[in-house]
C-alpha positions as CSV (number, residue, x, y, z in Angstrom):
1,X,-11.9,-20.0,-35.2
2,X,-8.6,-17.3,-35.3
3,X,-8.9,-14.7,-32.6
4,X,-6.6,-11.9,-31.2
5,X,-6.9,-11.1,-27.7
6,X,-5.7,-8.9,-25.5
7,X,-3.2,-9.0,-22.3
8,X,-2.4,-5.4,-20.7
9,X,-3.3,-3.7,-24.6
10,X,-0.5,-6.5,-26.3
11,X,-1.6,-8.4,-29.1
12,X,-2.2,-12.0,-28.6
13,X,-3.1,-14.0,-31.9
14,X,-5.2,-17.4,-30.6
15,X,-7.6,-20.4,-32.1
16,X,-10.0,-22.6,-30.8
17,X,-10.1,-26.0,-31.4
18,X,-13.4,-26.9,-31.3
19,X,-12.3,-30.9,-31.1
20,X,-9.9,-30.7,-28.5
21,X,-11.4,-27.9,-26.7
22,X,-8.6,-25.8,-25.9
23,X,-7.0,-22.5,-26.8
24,X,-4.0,-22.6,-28.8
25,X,-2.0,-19.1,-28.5
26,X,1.0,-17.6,-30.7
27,X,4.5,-18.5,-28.7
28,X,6.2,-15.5,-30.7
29,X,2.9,-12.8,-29.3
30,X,3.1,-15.0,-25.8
31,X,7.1,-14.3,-25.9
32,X,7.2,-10.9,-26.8
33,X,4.6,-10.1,-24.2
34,X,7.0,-11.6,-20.8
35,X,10.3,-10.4,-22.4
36,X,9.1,-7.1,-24.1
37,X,11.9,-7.7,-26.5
38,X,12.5,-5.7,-29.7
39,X,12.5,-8.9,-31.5
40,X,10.3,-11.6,-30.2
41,X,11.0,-14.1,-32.8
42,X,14.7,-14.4,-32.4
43,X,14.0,-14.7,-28.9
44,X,11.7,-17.9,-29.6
45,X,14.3,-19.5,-31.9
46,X,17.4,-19.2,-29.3
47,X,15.0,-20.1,-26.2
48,X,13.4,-23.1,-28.6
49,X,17.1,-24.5,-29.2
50,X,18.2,-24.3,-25.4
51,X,14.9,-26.3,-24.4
52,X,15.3,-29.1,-27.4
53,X,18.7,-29.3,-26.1
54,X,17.3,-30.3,-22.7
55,X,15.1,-32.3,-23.8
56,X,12.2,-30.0,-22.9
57,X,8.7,-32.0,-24.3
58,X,6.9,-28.7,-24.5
59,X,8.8,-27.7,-27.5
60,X,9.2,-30.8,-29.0
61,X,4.8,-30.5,-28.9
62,X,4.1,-27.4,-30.2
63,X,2.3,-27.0,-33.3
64,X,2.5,-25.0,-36.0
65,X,-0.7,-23.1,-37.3
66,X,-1.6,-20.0,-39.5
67,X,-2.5,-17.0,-38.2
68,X,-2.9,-13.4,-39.8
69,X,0.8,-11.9,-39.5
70,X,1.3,-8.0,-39.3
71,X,1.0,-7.9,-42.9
72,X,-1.9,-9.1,-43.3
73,X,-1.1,-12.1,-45.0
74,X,-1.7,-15.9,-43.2
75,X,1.4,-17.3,-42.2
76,X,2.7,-20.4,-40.4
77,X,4.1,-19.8,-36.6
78,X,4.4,-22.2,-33.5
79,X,1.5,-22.2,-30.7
80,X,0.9,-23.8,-28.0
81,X,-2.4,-24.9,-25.8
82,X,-2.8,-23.7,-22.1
83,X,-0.7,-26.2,-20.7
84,X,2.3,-25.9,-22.6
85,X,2.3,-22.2,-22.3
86,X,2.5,-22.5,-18.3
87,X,5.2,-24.9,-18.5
88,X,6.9,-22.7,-21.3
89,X,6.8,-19.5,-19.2
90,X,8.5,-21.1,-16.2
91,X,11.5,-21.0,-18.8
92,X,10.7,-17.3,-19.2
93,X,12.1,-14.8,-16.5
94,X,9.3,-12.1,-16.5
95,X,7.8,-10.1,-13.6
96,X,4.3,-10.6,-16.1
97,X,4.9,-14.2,-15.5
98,X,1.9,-14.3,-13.0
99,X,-0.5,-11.8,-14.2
100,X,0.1,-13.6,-18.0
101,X,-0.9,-17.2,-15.7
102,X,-4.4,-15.5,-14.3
103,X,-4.9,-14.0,-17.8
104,X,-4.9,-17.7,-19.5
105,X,-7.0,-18.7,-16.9
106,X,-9.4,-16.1,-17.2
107,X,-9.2,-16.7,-21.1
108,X,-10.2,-20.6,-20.3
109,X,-13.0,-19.7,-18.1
110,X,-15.1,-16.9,-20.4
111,X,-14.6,-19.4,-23.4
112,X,-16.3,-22.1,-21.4
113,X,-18.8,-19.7,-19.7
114,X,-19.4,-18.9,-23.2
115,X,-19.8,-22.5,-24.4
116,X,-22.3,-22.7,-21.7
117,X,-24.5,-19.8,-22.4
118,X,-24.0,-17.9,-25.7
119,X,-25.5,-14.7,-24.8
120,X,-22.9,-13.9,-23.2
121,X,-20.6,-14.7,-26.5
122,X,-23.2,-12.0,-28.2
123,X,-23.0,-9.9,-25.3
124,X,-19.0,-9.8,-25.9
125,X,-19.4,-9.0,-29.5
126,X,-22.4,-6.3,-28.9
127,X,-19.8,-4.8,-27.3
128,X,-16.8,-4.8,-29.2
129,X,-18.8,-3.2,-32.1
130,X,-19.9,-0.5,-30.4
131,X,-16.7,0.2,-29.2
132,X,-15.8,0.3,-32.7
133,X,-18.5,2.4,-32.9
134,X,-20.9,0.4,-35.3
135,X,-24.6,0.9,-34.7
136,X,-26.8,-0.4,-33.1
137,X,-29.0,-1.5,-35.9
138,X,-26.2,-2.7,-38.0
139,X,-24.7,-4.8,-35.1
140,X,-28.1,-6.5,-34.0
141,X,-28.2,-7.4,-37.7
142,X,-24.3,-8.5,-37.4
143,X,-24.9,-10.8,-34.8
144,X,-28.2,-12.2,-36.3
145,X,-26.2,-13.0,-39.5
146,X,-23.2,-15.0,-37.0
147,X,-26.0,-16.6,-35.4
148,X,-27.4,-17.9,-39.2
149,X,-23.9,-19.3,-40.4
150,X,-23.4,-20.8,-37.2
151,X,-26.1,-23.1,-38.2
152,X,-25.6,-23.6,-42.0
153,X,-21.8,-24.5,-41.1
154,X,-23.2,-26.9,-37.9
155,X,-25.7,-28.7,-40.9
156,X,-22.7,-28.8,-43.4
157,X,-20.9,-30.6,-40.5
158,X,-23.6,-33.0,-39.7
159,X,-24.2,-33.6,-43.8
160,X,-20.6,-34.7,-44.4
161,X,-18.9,-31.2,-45.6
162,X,-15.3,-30.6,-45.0
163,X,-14.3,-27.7,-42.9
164,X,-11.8,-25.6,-44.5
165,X,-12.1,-25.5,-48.4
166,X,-15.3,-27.2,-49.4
167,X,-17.0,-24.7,-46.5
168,X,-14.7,-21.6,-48.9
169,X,-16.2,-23.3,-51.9
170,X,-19.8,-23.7,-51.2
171,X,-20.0,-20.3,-49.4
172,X,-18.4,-18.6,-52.7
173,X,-21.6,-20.3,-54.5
174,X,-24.1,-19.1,-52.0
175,X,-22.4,-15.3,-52.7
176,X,-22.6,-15.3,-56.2
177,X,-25.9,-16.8,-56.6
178,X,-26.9,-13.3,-54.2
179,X,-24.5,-11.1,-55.3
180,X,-23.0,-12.1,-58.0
181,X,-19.7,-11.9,-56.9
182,X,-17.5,-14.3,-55.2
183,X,-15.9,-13.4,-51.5
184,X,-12.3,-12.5,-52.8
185,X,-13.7,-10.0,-55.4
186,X,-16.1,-8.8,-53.1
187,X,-13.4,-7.6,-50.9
188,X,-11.4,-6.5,-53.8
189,X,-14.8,-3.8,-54.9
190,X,-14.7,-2.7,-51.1
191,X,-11.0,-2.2,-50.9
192,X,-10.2,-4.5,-48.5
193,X,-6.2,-5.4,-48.7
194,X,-5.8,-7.9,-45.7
195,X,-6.4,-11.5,-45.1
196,X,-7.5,-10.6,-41.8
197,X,-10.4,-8.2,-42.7
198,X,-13.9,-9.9,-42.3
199,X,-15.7,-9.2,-45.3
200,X,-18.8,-9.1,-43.7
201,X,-17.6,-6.6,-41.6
202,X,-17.6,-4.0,-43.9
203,X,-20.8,-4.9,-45.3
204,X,-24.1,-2.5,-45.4
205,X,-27.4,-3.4,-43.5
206,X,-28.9,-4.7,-46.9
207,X,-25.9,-6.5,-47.6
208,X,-26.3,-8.6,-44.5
209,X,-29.7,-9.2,-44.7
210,X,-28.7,-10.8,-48.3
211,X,-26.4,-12.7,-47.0
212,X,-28.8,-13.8,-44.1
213,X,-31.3,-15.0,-46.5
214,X,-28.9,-16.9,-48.8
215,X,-27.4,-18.7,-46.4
216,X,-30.5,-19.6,-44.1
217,X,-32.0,-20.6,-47.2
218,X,-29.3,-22.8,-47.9
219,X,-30.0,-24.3,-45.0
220,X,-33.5,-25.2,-45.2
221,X,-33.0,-26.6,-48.5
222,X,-30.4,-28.9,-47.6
223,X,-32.6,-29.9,-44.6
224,X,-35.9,-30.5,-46.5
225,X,-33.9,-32.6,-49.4
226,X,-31.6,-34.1,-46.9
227,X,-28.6,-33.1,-48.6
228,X,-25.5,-35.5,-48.5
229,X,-21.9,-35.1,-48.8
230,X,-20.3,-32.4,-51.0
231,X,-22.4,-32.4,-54.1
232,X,-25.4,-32.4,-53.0
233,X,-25.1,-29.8,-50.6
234,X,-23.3,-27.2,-53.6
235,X,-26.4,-27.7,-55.2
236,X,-28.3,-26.7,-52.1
237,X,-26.0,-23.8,-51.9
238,X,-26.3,-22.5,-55.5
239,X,-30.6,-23.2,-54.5
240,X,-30.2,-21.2,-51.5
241,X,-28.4,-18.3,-53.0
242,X,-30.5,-18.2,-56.0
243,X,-33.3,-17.3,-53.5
244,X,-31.6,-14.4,-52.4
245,X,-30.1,-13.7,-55.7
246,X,-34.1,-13.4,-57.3
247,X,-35.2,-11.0,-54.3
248,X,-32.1,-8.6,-54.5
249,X,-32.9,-7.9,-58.0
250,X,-36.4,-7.6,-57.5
251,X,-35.4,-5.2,-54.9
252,X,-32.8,-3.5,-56.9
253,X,-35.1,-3.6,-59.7
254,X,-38.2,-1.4,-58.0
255,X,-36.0,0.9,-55.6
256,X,-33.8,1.8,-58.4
257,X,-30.4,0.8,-56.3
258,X,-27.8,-1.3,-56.3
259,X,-27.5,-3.7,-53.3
260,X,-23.8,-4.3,-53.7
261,X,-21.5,-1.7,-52.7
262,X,-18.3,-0.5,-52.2
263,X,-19.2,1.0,-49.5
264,X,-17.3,-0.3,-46.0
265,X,-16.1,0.3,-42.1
266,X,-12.2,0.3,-42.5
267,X,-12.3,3.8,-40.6
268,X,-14.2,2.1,-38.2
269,X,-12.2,-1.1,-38.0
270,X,-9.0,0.7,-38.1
271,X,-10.2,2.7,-35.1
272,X,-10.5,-0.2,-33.5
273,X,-8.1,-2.4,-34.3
274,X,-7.0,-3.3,-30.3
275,X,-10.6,-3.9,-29.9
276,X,-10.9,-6.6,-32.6
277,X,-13.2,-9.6,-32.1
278,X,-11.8,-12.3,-29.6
Protein backbone atom coordinates (compact mmCIF):
# COMPACT_ATOMS: atom_id res chain seq x y z
CA UNK A 1 0.00 0.00 0.00
CA UNK A 2 2.09 3.39 -1.50
CA UNK A 3 1.31 6.50 0.50
CA UNK A 4 2.68 10.08 0.52
CA UNK A 5 2.63 11.82 3.72
CA UNK A 6 3.29 14.88 4.97
CA UNK A 7 6.12 16.50 7.44
CA UNK A 8 5.83 20.49 7.86
CA UNK A 9 3.84 20.50 4.04
CA UNK A 10 7.16 18.28 2.40
CA UNK A 11 6.41 15.40 0.52
CA UNK A 12 7.12 12.13 2.03
CA UNK A 13 6.56 9.03 -0.45
CA UNK A 14 5.99 5.71 2.09
CA UNK A 15 4.57 1.79 2.00
CA UNK A 16 3.33 -0.46 4.32
CA UNK A 17 4.37 -3.74 4.67
CA UNK A 18 1.63 -5.54 5.77
CA UNK A 19 4.11 -8.77 6.60
CA UNK A 20 6.57 -7.09 8.50
CA UNK A 21 4.48 -4.40 9.82
CA UNK A 22 6.42 -1.45 9.35
CA UNK A 23 6.62 1.72 7.39
CA UNK A 24 9.21 1.98 4.79
CA UNK A 25 9.87 5.79 3.71
CA UNK A 26 11.74 7.31 0.57
CA UNK A 27 15.58 8.14 1.84
CA UNK A 28 15.81 10.74 -1.12
CA UNK A 29 12.10 12.65 0.32
CA UNK A 30 13.53 11.85 4.09
CA UNK A 31 16.99 13.61 2.80
CA UNK A 32 15.68 16.44 1.13
CA UNK A 33 13.44 17.14 4.04
CA UNK A 34 16.68 17.59 6.99
CA UNK A 35 19.04 19.14 4.46
CA UNK A 36 16.56 21.25 2.36
CA UNK A 37 18.97 20.76 -0.44
CA UNK A 38 18.37 21.77 -4.06
CA UNK A 39 19.25 18.29 -5.04
CA UNK A 40 18.33 15.65 -2.62
CA UNK A 41 19.48 12.85 -4.59
CA UNK A 42 23.04 13.73 -5.03
CA UNK A 43 23.06 14.31 -1.55
CA UNK A 44 21.92 10.49 -0.86
CA UNK A 45 24.60 9.19 -3.28
CA UNK A 46 27.69 11.15 -1.60
CA UNK A 47 26.22 10.57 2.04
CA UNK A 48 25.46 6.63 0.92
CA UNK A 49 29.33 6.27 -0.21
CA UNK A 50 30.79 7.90 3.07
CA UNK A 51 28.60 5.52 5.29
CA UNK A 52 29.52 2.18 3.01
CA UNK A 53 32.95 3.38 3.51
CA UNK A 54 32.44 3.10 7.28
CA UNK A 55 30.97 0.28 7.22
CA UNK A 56 27.56 1.79 8.20
CA UNK A 57 24.86 -1.49 8.21
CA UNK A 58 22.08 0.90 7.70
CA UNK A 59 23.02 1.43 4.15
CA UNK A 60 24.21 -1.69 3.37
CA UNK A 61 20.12 -2.70 4.46
CA UNK A 62 18.18 -0.45 2.69
CA UNK A 63 15.88 -1.63 0.12
CA UNK A 64 15.02 -0.55 -3.01
CA UNK A 65 11.14 -0.15 -3.91
CA UNK A 66 8.93 1.70 -6.53
CA UNK A 67 7.25 4.60 -5.75
CA UNK A 68 5.42 7.19 -8.07
CA UNK A 69 8.32 9.74 -9.06
CA UNK A 70 7.47 13.51 -9.90
CA UNK A 71 6.55 12.41 -13.18
CA UNK A 72 4.29 10.30 -12.61
CA UNK A 73 5.80 7.27 -13.65
CA UNK A 74 6.87 4.22 -10.90
CA UNK A 75 10.42 4.17 -10.38
CA UNK A 76 12.93 2.38 -8.26
CA UNK A 77 14.55 4.48 -5.18
CA UNK A 78 16.12 3.29 -1.73
CA UNK A 79 13.83 3.28 1.60
CA UNK A 80 14.27 2.47 4.62
CA UNK A 81 11.94 1.22 7.74
CA UNK A 82 11.63 3.38 11.04
CA UNK A 83 14.69 2.14 12.48
CA UNK A 84 17.08 2.72 9.86
CA UNK A 85 15.82 6.15 9.31
CA UNK A 86 16.64 7.13 13.08
CA UNK A 87 20.03 5.68 12.79
CA UNK A 88 20.40 7.36 9.28
CA UNK A 89 19.50 10.85 10.45
CA UNK A 90 22.09 10.86 13.30
CA UNK A 91 24.41 11.03 10.03
CA UNK A 92 22.32 13.99 8.97
CA UNK A 93 23.18 17.52 10.63
CA UNK A 94 19.56 19.14 10.65
CA UNK A 95 17.95 21.34 13.28
CA UNK A 96 14.54 19.11 11.88
CA UNK A 97 16.37 16.18 13.12
CA UNK A 98 14.01 16.01 16.23
CA UNK A 99 10.74 17.24 15.12
CA UNK A 100 11.40 14.58 11.74
CA UNK A 101 12.02 11.76 15.04
CA UNK A 102 8.47 12.69 16.77
CA UNK A 103 6.92 12.78 13.32
CA UNK A 104 8.00 8.97 12.60
CA UNK A 105 6.79 8.17 15.72
CA UNK A 106 3.61 9.81 15.45
CA UNK A 107 3.45 8.08 11.90
CA UNK A 108 3.99 4.49 13.74
CA UNK A 109 1.37 5.21 16.27
CA UNK A 110 -1.82 6.39 13.95
CA UNK A 111 -1.00 3.33 11.65
CA UNK A 112 -1.34 1.01 14.59
CA UNK A 113 -4.26 2.97 16.16
CA UNK A 114 -5.60 2.47 12.86
CA UNK A 115 -4.84 -1.25 12.66
CA UNK A 116 -6.68 -1.38 15.91
CA UNK A 117 -9.82 0.45 15.01
CA UNK A 118 -10.56 1.23 11.39
CA UNK A 119 -12.90 3.99 11.81
CA UNK A 120 -10.57 5.93 12.52
CA UNK A 121 -8.58 4.88 8.98
CA UNK A 122 -12.25 6.06 7.41
CA UNK A 123 -12.35 8.87 9.59
CA UNK A 124 -8.76 10.03 8.02
CA UNK A 125 -9.91 9.48 4.53
CA UNK A 126 -13.53 11.20 5.16
CA UNK A 127 -11.40 13.85 5.71
CA UNK A 128 -8.96 14.16 3.23
CA UNK A 129 -11.80 14.09 0.52
CA UNK A 130 -13.52 16.70 1.73
CA UNK A 131 -10.60 18.73 1.96
CA UNK A 132 -10.36 17.95 -1.56
CA UNK A 133 -13.55 19.00 -1.68
CA UNK A 134 -15.52 15.78 -2.83
CA UNK A 135 -18.95 15.33 -1.54
CA UNK A 136 -20.31 14.02 0.87
CA UNK A 137 -22.44 11.52 -0.97
CA UNK A 138 -19.70 10.57 -3.40
CA UNK A 139 -17.14 9.99 -0.52
CA UNK A 140 -19.48 7.80 1.73
CA UNK A 141 -19.82 5.85 -1.50
CA UNK A 142 -15.82 6.02 -1.86
CA UNK A 143 -15.19 4.63 1.25
CA UNK A 144 -17.97 1.95 1.05
CA UNK A 145 -16.25 0.77 -2.25
CA UNK A 146 -12.44 0.61 -0.15
CA UNK A 147 -14.20 -1.17 2.43
CA UNK A 148 -15.64 -3.86 -0.55
CA UNK A 149 -12.08 -4.49 -2.18
CA UNK A 150 -10.62 -4.74 1.07
CA UNK A 151 -12.47 -7.89 1.39
CA UNK A 152 -12.35 -9.40 -2.20
CA UNK A 153 -8.39 -8.82 -2.04
CA UNK A 154 -8.41 -10.45 1.88
CA UNK A 155 -10.55 -13.71 0.10
CA UNK A 156 -8.09 -13.71 -2.99
CA UNK A 157 -5.38 -13.92 -0.26
CA UNK A 158 -6.91 -16.59 1.75
CA UNK A 159 -7.81 -18.59 -1.81
CA UNK A 160 -4.21 -18.73 -2.99
CA UNK A 161 -4.08 -15.38 -5.33
CA UNK A 162 -0.81 -13.58 -5.78
CA UNK A 163 -0.68 -10.06 -4.79
CA UNK A 164 0.66 -7.90 -7.38
CA UNK A 165 -0.16 -9.08 -11.03
CA UNK A 166 -2.63 -11.91 -10.81
CA UNK A 167 -4.72 -9.27 -8.18
CA UNK A 168 -3.98 -6.44 -11.79
CA UNK A 169 -5.29 -9.42 -13.86
CA UNK A 170 -8.36 -10.65 -12.24
CA UNK A 171 -9.46 -7.04 -11.32
CA UNK A 172 -9.04 -6.05 -15.19
CA UNK A 173 -11.69 -9.04 -15.70
CA UNK A 174 -14.08 -7.91 -13.06
CA UNK A 175 -13.90 -4.19 -15.09
CA UNK A 176 -14.62 -5.31 -18.28
CA UNK A 177 -17.20 -7.87 -17.53
CA UNK A 178 -18.95 -4.23 -15.87
CA UNK A 179 -17.66 -1.84 -17.97
CA UNK A 180 -16.36 -3.16 -20.64
CA UNK A 181 -13.20 -1.60 -20.48
CA UNK A 182 -10.10 -2.60 -18.78
CA UNK A 183 -8.34 -0.23 -15.90
CA UNK A 184 -5.55 1.25 -18.25
CA UNK A 185 -8.09 2.27 -20.99
CA UNK A 186 -10.41 3.42 -18.53
CA UNK A 187 -8.00 5.98 -17.40
CA UNK A 188 -6.93 6.62 -20.80
CA UNK A 189 -11.22 7.71 -21.68
CA UNK A 190 -10.93 9.98 -18.41
CA UNK A 191 -7.70 11.53 -19.26
CA UNK A 192 -5.82 10.45 -16.65
CA UNK A 193 -1.76 10.69 -17.58
CA UNK A 194 -0.14 9.52 -14.21
CA UNK A 195 0.71 6.24 -12.63
CA UNK A 196 -0.17 7.80 -9.54
CA UNK A 197 -3.79 8.82 -10.24
CA UNK A 198 -6.38 6.35 -8.58
CA UNK A 199 -8.74 5.59 -11.20
CA UNK A 200 -11.40 5.26 -8.92
CA UNK A 201 -10.86 8.47 -7.83
CA UNK A 202 -12.17 10.16 -10.61
CA UNK A 203 -15.00 7.95 -10.99
CA UNK A 204 -18.89 9.12 -10.82
CA UNK A 205 -21.30 7.93 -8.09
CA UNK A 206 -22.71 5.22 -10.59
CA UNK A 207 -19.43 4.26 -11.57
CA UNK A 208 -18.59 3.23 -7.98
CA UNK A 209 -21.64 1.58 -7.27
CA UNK A 210 -20.69 -0.60 -10.45
CA UNK A 211 -17.65 -1.24 -9.39
CA UNK A 212 -19.10 -2.11 -5.75
CA UNK A 213 -21.35 -4.64 -7.17
CA UNK A 214 -18.81 -6.36 -9.40
CA UNK A 215 -16.38 -6.88 -7.12
CA UNK A 216 -18.67 -7.82 -3.94
CA UNK A 217 -20.13 -10.14 -6.34
CA UNK A 218 -16.96 -11.57 -7.03
CA UNK A 219 -16.61 -12.21 -3.80
CA UNK A 220 -19.62 -14.10 -2.98
CA UNK A 221 -19.13 -16.23 -5.82
CA UNK A 222 -15.84 -17.31 -5.04
CA UNK A 223 -17.01 -17.95 -1.49
CA UNK A 224 -20.09 -20.06 -2.28
CA UNK A 225 -17.98 -22.23 -4.98
CA UNK A 226 -14.98 -22.14 -2.84
CA UNK A 227 -12.78 -20.86 -5.43
CA UNK A 228 -9.11 -22.14 -5.43
CA UNK A 229 -5.88 -20.81 -6.76
CA UNK A 230 -5.70 -18.60 -9.83
CA UNK A 231 -8.09 -20.14 -12.22
CA UNK A 232 -10.75 -20.63 -10.47
CA UNK A 233 -10.98 -17.50 -8.94
CA UNK A 234 -10.64 -15.57 -12.84
CA UNK A 235 -13.56 -17.41 -13.45
CA UNK A 236 -15.31 -16.06 -10.31
CA UNK A 237 -14.17 -12.69 -11.36
CA UNK A 238 -15.43 -12.76 -15.03
CA UNK A 239 -19.00 -14.33 -12.92
CA UNK A 240 -18.88 -11.46 -10.60
CA UNK A 241 -18.41 -8.81 -13.15
CA UNK A 242 -20.83 -10.24 -15.56
CA UNK A 243 -23.37 -9.48 -12.68
CA UNK A 244 -22.68 -6.00 -12.80
CA UNK A 245 -22.03 -5.95 -16.39
CA UNK A 246 -26.05 -7.33 -17.02
CA UNK A 247 -27.47 -4.64 -14.52
CA UNK A 248 -25.50 -1.56 -16.08
CA UNK A 249 -26.96 -2.27 -19.31
CA UNK A 250 -30.24 -2.80 -18.10
CA UNK A 251 -29.79 0.42 -16.44
CA UNK A 252 -28.26 2.10 -19.30
CA UNK A 253 -30.80 0.49 -21.38
CA UNK A 254 -34.18 2.10 -19.64
CA UNK A 255 -32.55 5.53 -18.45
CA UNK A 256 -31.20 6.13 -21.78
CA UNK A 257 -27.47 6.87 -20.39
CA UNK A 258 -24.35 5.75 -20.55
CA UNK A 259 -22.80 4.60 -17.22
CA UNK A 260 -19.20 5.05 -18.33
CA UNK A 261 -17.82 8.38 -18.59
CA UNK A 262 -15.17 10.50 -19.14
CA UNK A 263 -16.14 12.51 -16.71
CA UNK A 264 -13.45 12.93 -13.56
CA UNK A 265 -12.01 14.95 -10.36
CA UNK A 266 -8.45 16.01 -11.67
CA UNK A 267 -9.46 19.79 -10.67
CA UNK A 268 -10.27 18.35 -7.60
CA UNK A 269 -7.23 16.11 -7.08
CA UNK A 270 -4.93 18.71 -8.39
CA UNK A 271 -6.33 21.06 -5.75
CA UNK A 272 -5.36 18.85 -3.44
CA UNK A 273 -2.46 17.31 -4.27
CA UNK A 274 -0.56 18.09 -0.62
CA UNK A 275 -3.64 16.62 0.84
CA UNK A 276 -3.39 13.26 -0.97
CA UNK A 277 -4.42 10.01 0.79
CA UNK A 278 -1.80 8.67 3.42
Amino acid sequence: MSDLKLFEEKKVRSEWNELEEKWYFSIVDVVGVLTESLNPQVYWRVLKKRLLAEGNQTVTNCNGLKMPASDGKMRVTDVANTEQLLRLIQSIPSPKAEPFKQWLAKVGAERIAEIENPELAQARIRATYKAKGYSDEWIEKRIRGILVRDELTNEWKQRGVKEGREYAILTAEISKATFGIIPSDYKKLKGLTKANENLRDHMTDLELIFSMLGEASTTEIAKNRDAKGFDENHTAAKAGGSVAGKAREDLEQKSGKKIVSSQNFKELTEKGDDKSLE
